[in-house]
N, C-alpha and C positions, 0 to 999 in steps of 0.2 A: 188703415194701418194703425195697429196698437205700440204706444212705446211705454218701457217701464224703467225707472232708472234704480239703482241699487241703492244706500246708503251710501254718503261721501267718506269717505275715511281718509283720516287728517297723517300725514307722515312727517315727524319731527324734527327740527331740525333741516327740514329740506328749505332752499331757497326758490323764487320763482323766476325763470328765465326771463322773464319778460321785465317785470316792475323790483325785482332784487327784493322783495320783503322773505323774511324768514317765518317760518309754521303761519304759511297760508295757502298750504300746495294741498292737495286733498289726491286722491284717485277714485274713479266710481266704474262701474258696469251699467252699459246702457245697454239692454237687449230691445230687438225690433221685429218684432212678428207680423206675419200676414195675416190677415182673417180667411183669407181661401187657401194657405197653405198650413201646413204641419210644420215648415223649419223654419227658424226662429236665428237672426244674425245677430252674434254678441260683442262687442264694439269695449275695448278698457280704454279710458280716457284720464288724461291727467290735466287739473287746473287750479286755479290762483282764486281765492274769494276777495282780494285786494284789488286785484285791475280785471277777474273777469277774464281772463286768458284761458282757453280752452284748448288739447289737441287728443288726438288718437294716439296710443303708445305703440299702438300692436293693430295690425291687420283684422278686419272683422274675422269670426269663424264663427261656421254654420253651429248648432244645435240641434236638439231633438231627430238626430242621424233615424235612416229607415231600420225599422224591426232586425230585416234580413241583414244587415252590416254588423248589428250589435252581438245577435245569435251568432256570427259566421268568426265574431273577436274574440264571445265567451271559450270556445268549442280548443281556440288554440293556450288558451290556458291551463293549466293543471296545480294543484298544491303542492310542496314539497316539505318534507318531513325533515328538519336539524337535527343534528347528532347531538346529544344530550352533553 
């Protein structure tokens, strides 16, 4: 199993639940792919570089969706022209 994690990106002003320090909250993107599949589970996580506090903000969601799902999304779309 390959894991790759994003850049941490610092959010200002935000306090940490845990140990209360101010601008030491970060959020990152941890994706987790299989080597014997195509789909890839992308994980947002939010934590503290002061005490080391880690959680999930959000439910994983799948990635790299089948061909056929992406084709069957484009198909119901269409452009639409604004009136000048």
């Amino acid at each position: 199993m390959s894991i790759s994690t994003s850049r941490r990106r610092f959010i200002a002003g935000a306090t940490c639940p845990q140990c209360g320090q101010v601008d030491k909250v970060f959020t990152q993107t941890r994706i987790t792919k299989s080597e014997s599949s195509e789909v890839s589970l992308e994980y947002r996580e939010r934590g503290c570089v002061a005490c080391e506090f880690l959680e999930n903000i959000e439910d994983a969601t799948s990635t790299n969706l089948p061909s056929d799902t992406e084709a069957a999304d484009q198909k119901d779309w269409a452009p639409i022209k604004l009136p000048e």
